[in-house]
Backbone and ligand atoms as CSV (ligand in chain L), in Angstrom:
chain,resi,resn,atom,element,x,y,z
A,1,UNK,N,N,110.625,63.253,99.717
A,1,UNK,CA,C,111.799,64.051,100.126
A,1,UNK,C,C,111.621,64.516,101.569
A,2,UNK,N,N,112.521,64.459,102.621
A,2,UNK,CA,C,112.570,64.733,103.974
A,2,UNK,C,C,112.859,66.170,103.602
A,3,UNK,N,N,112.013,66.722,104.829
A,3,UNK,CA,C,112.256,68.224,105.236
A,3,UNK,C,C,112.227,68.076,106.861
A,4,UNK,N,N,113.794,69.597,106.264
A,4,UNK,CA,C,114.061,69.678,108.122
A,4,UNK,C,C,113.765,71.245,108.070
A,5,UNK,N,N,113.677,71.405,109.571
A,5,UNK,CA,C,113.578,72.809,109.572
A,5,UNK,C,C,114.699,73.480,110.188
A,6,UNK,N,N,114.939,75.231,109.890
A,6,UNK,CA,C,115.773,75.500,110.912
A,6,UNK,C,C,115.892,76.200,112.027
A,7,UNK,N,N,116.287,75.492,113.128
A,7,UNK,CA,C,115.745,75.522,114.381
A,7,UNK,C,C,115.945,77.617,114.879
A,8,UNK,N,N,116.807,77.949,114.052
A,8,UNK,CA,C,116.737,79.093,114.159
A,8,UNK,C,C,115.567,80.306,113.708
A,9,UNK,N,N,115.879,80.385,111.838
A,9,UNK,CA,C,114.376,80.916,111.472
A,9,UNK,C,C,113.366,80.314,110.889
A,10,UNK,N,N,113.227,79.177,111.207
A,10,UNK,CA,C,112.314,78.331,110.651
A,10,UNK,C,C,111.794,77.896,109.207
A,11,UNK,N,N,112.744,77.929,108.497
A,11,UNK,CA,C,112.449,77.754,107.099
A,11,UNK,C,C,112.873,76.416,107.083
A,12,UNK,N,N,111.734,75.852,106.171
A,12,UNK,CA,C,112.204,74.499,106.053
A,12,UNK,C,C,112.421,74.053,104.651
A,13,UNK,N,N,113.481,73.013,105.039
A,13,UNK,CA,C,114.582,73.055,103.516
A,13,UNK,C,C,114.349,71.711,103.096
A,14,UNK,N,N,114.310,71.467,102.072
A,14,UNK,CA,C,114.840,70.166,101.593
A,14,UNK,C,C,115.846,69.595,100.782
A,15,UNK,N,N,116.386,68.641,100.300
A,15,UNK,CA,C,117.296,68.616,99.750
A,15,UNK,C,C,118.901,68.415,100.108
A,16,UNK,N,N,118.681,68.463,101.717
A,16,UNK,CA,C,119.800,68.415,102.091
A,16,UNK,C,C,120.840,69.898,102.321
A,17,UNK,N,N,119.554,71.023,101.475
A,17,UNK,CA,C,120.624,72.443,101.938
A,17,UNK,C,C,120.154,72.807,103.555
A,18,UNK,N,N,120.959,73.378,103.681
A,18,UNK,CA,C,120.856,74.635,105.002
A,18,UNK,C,C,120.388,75.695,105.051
A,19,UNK,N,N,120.181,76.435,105.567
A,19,UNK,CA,C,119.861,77.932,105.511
A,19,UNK,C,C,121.861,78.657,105.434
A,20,UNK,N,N,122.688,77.961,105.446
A,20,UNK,CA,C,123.773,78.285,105.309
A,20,UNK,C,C,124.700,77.624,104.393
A,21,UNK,N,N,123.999,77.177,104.018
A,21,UNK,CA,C,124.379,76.462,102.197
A,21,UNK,C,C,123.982,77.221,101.053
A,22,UNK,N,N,122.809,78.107,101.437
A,22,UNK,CA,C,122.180,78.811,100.754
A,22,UNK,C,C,122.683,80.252,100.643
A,23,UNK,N,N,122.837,80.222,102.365
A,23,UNK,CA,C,123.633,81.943,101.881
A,23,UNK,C,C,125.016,81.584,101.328
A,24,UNK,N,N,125.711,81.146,101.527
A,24,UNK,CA,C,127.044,80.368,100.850
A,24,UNK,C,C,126.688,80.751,99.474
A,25,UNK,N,N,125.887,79.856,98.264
A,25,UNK,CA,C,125.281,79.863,97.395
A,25,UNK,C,C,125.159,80.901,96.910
A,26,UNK,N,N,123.742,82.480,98.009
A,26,UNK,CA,C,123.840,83.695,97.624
A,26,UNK,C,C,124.998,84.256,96.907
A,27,UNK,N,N,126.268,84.249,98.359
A,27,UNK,CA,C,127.283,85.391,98.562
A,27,UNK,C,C,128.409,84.983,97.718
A,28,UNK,N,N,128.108,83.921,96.915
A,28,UNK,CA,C,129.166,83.341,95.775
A,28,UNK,C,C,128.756,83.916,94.610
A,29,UNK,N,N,127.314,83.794,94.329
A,29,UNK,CA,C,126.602,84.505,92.975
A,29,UNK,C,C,127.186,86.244,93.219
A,30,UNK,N,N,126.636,86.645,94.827
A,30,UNK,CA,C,127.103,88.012,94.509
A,30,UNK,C,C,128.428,89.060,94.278
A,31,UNK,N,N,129.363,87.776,94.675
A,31,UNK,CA,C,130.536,88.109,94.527
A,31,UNK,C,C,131.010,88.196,93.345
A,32,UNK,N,N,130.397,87.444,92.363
A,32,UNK,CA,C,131.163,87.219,91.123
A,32,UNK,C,C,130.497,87.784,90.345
A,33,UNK,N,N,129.189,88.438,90.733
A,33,UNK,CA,C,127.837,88.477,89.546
A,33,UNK,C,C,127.771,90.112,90.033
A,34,UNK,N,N,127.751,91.376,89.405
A,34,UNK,CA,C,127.343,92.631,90.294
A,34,UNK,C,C,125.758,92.631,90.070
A,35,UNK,N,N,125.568,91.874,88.900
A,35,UNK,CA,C,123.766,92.072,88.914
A,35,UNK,C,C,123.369,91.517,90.373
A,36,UNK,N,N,123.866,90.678,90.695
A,36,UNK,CA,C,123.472,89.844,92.109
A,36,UNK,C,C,123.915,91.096,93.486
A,37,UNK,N,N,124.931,91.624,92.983
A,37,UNK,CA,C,125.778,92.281,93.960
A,37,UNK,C,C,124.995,93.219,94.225
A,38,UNK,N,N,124.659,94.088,93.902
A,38,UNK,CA,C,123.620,95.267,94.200
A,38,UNK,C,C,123.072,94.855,95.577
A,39,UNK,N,N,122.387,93.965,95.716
A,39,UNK,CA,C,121.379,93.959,97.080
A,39,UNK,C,C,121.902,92.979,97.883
A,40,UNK,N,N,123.770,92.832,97.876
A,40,UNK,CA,C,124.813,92.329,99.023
A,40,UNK,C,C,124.260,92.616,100.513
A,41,UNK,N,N,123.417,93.897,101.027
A,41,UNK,CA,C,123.633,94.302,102.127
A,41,UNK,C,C,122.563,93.778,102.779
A,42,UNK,N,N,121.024,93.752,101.918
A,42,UNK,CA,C,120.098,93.486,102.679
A,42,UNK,C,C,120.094,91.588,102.422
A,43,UNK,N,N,121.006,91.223,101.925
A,43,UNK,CA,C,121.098,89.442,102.258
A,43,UNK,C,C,121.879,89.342,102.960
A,44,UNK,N,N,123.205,90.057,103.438
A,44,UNK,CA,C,123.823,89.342,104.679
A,44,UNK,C,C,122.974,90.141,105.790
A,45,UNK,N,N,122.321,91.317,105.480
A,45,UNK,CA,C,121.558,91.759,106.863
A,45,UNK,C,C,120.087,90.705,107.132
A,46,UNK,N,N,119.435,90.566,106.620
A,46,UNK,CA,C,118.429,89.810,106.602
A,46,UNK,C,C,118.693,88.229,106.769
A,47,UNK,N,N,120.036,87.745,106.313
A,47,UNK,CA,C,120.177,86.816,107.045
A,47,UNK,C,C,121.066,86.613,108.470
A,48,UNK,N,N,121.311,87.607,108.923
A,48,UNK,CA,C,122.495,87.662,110.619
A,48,UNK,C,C,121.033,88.256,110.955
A,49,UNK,N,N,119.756,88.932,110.930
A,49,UNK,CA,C,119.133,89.165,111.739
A,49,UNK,C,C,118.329,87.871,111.948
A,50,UNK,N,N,117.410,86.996,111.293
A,50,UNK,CA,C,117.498,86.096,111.146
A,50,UNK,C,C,117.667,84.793,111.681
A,51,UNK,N,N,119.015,84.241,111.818
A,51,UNK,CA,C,119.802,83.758,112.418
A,51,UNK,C,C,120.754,83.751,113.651
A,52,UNK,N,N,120.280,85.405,114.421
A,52,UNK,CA,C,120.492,85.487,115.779
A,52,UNK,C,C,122.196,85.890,115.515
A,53,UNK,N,N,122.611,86.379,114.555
A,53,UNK,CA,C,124.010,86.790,114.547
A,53,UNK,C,C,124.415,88.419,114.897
A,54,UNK,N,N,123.350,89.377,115.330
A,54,UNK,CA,C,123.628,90.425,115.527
A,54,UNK,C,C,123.492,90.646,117.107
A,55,UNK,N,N,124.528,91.273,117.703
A,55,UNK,CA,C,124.346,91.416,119.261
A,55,UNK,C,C,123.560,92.547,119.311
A,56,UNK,N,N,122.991,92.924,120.532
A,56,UNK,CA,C,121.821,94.020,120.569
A,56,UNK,C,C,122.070,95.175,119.963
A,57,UNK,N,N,123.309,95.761,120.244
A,57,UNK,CA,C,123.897,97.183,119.816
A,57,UNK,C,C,123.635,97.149,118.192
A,58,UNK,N,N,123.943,95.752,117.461
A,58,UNK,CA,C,123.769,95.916,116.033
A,58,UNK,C,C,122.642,95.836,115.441
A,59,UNK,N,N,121.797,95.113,116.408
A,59,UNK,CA,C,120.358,94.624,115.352
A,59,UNK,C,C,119.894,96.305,115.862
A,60,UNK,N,N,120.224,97.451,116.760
A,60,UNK,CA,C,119.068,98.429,116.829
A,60,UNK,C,C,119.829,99.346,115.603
A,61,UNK,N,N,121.229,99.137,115.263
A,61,UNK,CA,C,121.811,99.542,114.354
A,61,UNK,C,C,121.519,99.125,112.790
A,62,UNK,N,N,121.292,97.812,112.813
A,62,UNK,CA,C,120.923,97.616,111.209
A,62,UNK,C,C,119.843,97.507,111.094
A,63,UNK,N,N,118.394,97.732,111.966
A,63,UNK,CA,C,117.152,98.519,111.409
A,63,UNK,C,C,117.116,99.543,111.100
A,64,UNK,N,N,118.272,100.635,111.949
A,64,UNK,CA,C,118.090,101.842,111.421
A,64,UNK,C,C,118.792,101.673,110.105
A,65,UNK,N,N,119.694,101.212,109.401
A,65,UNK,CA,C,120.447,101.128,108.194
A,65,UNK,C,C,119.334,100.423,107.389
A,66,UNK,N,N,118.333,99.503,107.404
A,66,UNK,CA,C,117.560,98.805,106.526
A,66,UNK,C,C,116.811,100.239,106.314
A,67,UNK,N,N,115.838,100.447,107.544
A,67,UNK,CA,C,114.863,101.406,107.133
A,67,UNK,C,C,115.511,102.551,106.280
A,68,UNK,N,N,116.575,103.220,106.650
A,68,UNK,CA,C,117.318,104.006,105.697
A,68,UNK,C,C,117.220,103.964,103.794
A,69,UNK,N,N,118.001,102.759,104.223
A,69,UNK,CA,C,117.638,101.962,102.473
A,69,UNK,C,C,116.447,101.477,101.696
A,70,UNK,N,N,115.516,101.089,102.616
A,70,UNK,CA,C,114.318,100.812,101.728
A,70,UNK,C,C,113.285,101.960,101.580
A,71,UNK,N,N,113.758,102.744,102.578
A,71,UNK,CA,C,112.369,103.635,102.652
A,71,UNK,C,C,113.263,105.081,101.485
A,72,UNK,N,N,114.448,105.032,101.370
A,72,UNK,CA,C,114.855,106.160,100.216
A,72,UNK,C,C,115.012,105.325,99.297
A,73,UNK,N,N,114.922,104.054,99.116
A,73,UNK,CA,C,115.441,103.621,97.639
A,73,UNK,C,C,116.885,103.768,97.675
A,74,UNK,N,N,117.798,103.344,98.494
A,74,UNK,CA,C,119.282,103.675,97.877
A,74,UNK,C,C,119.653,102.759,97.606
A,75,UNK,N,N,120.922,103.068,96.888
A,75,UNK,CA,C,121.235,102.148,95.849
A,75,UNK,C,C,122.653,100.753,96.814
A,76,UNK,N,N,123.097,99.597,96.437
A,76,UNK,CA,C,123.998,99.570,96.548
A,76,UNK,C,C,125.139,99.452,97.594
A,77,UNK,N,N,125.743,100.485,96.898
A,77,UNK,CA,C,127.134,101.840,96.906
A,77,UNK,C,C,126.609,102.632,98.141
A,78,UNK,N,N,125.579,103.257,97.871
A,78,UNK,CA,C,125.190,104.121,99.014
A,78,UNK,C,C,125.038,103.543,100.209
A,79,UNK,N,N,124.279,102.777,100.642
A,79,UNK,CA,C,124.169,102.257,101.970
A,79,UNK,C,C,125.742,101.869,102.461
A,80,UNK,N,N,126.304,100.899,101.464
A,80,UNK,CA,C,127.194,100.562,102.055
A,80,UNK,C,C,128.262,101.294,102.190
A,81,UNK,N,N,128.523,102.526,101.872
A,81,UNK,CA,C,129.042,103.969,102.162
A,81,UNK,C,C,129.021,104.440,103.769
A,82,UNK,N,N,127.337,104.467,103.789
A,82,UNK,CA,C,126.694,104.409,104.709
A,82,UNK,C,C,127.135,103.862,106.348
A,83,UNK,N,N,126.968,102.695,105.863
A,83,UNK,CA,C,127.008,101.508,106.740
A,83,UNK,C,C,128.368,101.525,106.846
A,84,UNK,N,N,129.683,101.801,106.547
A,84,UNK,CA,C,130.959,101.558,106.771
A,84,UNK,C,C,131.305,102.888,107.713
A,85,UNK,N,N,130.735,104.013,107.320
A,85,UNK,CA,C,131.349,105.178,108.344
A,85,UNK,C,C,130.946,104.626,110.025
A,86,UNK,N,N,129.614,104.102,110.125
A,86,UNK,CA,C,129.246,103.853,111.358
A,86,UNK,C,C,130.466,102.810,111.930
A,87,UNK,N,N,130.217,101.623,111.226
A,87,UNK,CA,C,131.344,101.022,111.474
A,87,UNK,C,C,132.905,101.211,112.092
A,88,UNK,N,N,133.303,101.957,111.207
A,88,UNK,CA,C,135.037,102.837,111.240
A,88,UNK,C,C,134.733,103.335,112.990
A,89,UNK,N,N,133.847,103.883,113.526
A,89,UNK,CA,C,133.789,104.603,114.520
A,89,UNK,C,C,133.442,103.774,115.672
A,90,UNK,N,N,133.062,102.671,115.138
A,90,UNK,CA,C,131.996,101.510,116.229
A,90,UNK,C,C,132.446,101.327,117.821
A,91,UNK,N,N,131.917,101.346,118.717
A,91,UNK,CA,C,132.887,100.916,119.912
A,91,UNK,C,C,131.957,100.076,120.512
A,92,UNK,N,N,130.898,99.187,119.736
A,92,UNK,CA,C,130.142,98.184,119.927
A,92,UNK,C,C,130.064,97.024,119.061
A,93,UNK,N,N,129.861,95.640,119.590
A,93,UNK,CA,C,130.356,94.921,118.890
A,93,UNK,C,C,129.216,94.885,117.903
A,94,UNK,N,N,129.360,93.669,116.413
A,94,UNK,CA,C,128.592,93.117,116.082
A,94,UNK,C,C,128.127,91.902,116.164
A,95,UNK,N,N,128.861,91.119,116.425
A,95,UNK,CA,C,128.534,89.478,116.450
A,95,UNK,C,C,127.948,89.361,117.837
A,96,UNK,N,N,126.611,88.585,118.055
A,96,UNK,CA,C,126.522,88.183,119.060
A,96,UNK,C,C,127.005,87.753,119.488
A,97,UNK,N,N,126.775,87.267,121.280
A,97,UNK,CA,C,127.770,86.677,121.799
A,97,UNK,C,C,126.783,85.721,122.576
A,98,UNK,N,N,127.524,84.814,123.139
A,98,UNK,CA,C,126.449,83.704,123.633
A,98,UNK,C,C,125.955,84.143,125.227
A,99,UNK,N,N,126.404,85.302,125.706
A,99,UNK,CA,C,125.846,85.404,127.189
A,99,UNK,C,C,125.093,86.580,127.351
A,100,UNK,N,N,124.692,86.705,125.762
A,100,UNK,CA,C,123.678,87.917,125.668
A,100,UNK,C,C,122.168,87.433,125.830
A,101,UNK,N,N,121.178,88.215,126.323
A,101,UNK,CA,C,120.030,87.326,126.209
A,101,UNK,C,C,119.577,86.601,125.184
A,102,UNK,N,N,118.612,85.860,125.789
A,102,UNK,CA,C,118.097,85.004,124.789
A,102,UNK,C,C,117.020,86.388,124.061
A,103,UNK,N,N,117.127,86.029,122.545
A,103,UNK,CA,C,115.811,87.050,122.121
A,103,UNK,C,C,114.523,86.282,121.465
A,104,UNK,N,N,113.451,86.795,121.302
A,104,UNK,CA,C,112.076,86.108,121.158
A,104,UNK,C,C,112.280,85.683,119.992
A,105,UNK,N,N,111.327,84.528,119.842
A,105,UNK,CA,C,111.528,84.198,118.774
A,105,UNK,C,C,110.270,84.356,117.893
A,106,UNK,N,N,110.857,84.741,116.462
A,106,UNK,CA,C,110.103,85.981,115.492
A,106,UNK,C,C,109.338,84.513,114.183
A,107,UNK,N,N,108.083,84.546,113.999
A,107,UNK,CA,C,107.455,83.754,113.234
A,107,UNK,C,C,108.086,84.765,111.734
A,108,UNK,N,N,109.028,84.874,111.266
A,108,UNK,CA,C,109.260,85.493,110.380
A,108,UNK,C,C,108.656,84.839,108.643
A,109,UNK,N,N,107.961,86.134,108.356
A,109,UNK,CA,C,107.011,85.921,106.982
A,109,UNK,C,C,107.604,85.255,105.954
A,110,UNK,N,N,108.689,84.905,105.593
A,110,UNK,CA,C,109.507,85.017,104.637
A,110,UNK,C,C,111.258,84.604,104.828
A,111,UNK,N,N,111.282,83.666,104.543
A,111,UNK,CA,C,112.846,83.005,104.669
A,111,UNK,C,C,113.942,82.926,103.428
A,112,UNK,N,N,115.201,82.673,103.456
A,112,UNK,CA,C,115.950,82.680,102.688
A,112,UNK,C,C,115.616,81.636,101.805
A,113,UNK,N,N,114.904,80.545,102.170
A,113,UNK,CA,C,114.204,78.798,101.631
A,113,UNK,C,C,113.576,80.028,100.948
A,114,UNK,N,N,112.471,81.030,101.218
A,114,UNK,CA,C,111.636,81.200,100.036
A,114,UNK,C,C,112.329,81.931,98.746
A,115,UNK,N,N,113.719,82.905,99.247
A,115,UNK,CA,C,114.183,83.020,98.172
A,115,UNK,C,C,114.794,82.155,96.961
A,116,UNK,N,N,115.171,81.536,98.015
A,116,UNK,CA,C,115.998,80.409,97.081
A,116,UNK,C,C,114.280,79.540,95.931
A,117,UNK,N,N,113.645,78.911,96.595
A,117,UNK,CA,C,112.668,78.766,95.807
A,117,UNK,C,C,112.181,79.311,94.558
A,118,UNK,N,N,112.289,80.747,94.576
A,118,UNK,CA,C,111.374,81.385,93.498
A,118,UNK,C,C,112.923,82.335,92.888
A,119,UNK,N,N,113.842,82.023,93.000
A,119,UNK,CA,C,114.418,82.806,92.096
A,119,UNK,C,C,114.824,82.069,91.093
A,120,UNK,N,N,115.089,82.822,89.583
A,120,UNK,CA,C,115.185,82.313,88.493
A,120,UNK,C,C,116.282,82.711,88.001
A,121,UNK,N,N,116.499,84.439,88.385
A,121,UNK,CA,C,117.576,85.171,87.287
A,121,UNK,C,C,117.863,86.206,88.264
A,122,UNK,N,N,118.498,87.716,87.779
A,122,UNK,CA,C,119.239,88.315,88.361
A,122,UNK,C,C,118.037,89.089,88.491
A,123,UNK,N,N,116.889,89.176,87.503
A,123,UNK,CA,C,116.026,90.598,88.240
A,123,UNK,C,C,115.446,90.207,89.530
A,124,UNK,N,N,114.680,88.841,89.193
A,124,UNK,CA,C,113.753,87.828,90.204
A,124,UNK,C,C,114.951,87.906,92.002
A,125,UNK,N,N,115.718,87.778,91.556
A,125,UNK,CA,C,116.540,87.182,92.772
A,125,UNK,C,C,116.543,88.553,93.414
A,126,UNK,N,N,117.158,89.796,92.830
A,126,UNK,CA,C,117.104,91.169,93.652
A,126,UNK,C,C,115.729,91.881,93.396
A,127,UNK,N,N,114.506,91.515,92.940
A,127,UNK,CA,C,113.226,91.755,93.562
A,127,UNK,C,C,112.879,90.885,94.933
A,128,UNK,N,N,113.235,89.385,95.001
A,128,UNK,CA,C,112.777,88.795,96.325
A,128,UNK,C,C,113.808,89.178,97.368
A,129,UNK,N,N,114.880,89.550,96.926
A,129,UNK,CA,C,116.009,89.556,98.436
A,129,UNK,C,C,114.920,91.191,98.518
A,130,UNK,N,N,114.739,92.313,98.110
A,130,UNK,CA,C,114.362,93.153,98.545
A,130,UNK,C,C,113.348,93.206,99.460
A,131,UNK,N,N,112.056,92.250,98.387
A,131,UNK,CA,C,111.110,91.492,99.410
A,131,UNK,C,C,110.999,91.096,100.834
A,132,UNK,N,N,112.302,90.131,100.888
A,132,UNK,CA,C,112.706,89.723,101.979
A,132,UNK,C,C,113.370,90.860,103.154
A,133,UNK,N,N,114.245,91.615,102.600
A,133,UNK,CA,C,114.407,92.454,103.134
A,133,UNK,C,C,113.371,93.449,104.202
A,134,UNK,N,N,112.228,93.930,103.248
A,134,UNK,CA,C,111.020,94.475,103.406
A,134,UNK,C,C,110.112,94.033,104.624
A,135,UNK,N,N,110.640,92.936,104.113
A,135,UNK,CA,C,109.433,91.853,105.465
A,135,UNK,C,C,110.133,91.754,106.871
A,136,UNK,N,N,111.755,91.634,106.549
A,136,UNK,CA,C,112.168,91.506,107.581
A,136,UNK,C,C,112.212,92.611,108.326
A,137,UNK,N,N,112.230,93.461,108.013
A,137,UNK,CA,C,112.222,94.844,108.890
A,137,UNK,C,C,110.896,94.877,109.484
A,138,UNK,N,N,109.869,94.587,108.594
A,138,UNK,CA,C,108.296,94.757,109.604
A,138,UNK,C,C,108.651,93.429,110.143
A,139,UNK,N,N,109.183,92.273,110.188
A,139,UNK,CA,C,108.591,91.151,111.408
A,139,UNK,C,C,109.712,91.460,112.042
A,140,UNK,N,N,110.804,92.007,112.514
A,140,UNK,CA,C,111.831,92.034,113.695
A,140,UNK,C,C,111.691,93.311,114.837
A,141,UNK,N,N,110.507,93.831,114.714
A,141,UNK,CA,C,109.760,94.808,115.879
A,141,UNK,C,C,109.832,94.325,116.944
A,142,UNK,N,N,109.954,93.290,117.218
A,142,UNK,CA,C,109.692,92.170,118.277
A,142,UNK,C,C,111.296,92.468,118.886
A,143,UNK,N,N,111.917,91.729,117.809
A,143,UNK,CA,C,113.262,92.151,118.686
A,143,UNK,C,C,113.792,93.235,119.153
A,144,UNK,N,N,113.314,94.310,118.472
A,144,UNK,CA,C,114.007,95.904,118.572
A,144,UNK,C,C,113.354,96.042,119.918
A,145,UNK,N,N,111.706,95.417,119.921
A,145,UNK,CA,C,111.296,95.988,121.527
A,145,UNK,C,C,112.215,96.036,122.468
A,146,UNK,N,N,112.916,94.348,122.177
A,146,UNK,CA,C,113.449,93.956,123.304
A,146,UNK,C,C,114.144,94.329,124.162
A,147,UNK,N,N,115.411,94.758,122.645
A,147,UNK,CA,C,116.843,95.353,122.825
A,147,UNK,C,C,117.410,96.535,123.178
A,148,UNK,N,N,116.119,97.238,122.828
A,148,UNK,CA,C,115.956,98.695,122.392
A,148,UNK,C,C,114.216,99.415,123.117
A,149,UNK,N,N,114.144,99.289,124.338
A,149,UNK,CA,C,112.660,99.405,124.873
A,149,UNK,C,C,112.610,100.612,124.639
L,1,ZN,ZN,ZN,117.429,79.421,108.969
């Protein structure tokens, strides 16, 4: 079986998925599934950080929203409570844009390939997205230096 990698966070896939076949995949289970739904925030956050989809203003914004959530345990509902007031008020974008710097690139511990790998069911899948979550906040220091000296 050929494996490619992706040139973004380096997870390498086989099979012919993407790293965006996969979140596809995720955000379909979580839409329809709330067991899946619960930990909606730290899979589209963990994958736009990731994948270079947050412009600077957001990635120093959704570490502070990760660390928020993992380090109290909130649920959900709460963050994304959370995370929408900032929003409503925003006068910065989120999507990167292409004439923003280039940012370093992060040997990140843990990829969406590894979730997809080891999940089985609804507990497995929102123990590793948390995982993932977890990790991603300690390996994206690098970028916050950047953005955020
Ligand atoms: Zn990727």
């Amino acid at each position: 079986m050929k494996e490619k990698c992706c040139t973004e966070c380096g997870a390498c896939l086989t099979k012919g998925k993407t790293c965006q076949s996969i979140y596809h995949e995720f955000l379909a289970l979580e839409l329809t599934d709330p067991g899946y739904g619960q930990v909606h925030f730290l899979t589209v956050a963990c994958y736009m950080i990731q994948h270079n989809g947050y412009s600077d203003d957001a990635l120093v914004w959704i570490e502070s929203k990760l660390r928020t959530y993992l380090e109290n345990n909130l649920t959900g509902p709460e963050i994304r409570t959370l995370a929408a007031k900032d929003i409503e008020g925003r006068t910065w974008k989120i999507k990167r844009h292409e004439n923003e710097q280039q940012l370093p690139k992060v040997s990140w511990s843990m990829t969406i390939a590894d979730v997809e790998k080891e999940m089985h069911d609804t507990e497995s899948y929102c123990e590793l997205i948390t995982e993932w979550g977890k990790r991603t906040l300690i390996d994206m220091g690098p970028l916050i230096e950047r953005v955020n000296p």
